[in-house]
C-alpha positions, 0 to 999 in steps of 0.5 A: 794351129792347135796341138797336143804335145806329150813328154815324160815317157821313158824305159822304168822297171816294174814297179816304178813310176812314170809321169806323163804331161800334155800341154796345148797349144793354139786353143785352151783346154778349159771347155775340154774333156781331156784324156790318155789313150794307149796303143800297144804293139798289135793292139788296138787303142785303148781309152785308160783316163779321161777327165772332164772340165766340170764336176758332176755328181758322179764326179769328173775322173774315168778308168778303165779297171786295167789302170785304176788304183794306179793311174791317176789323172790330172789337169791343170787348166792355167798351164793348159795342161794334164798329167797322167800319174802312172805307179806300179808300172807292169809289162803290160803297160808298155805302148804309146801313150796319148793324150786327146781332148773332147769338145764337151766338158763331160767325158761320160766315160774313160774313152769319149770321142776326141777331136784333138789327139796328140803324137804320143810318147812311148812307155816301156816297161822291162827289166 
């Protein structure tokens, strides 16, 4: 059975860190283009990250502008893994955070059409 399991969501003040982690399992995330994906209240989803699996000459990470300096994102294909890296958290970045993989190499963009979504992990940033 493929799945997608995120952990490392939380409460954190503004200003702090998070680090979100996204392990597969039932297939390998090599061929992948893996990302995160956030819904807020009311909202709807936005595409924050994406990773592909290959280097190309325009590189291989994606950000929306909201998150970029901020965010950064992260893949380790032996563990079947990818990390997002959050600081200097803000209110605004409260929502459910999750992660999907797209069934190319090349995400082309922060927000690719993905096949594969995880449950998501709740983010709150407050005081």
């Amino acid at each position: 059975q493929l799945q997608l399991v995120e952990s490392g969501g939380g409460l954190v003040q503004p200003g702090g860190s998070l680090r979100l982690s996204c392990t597969a399992s039932g297939f390998t995330l090599g061929y992948y283009s893996l990302g995160w994906v956030r819904q807020a209240p009311g909202k709807e989803r936005e595409g924050l990250s994406c990773i592909s699996s290959v280097v190309t000459s325009d590189g291989s990470t994606y950000y929306v502008d909201s998150v970029k300096g901020r965010f950064t994102i992260s893949r380790d294909d032996a563990e079947n893994t990818v990390y997002l890296q959050m600081n200097d958290l803000r209110v605004e970045d409260t929502a459910v955070y999750y992660c999907a993989a797209a069934a190319e190499p090349y995400c082309g963009g922060e927000y690719p059409r993905y096949a594969f979504w995880g449950q998501g992990t709740q983010v709150t940033v407050s005081r």
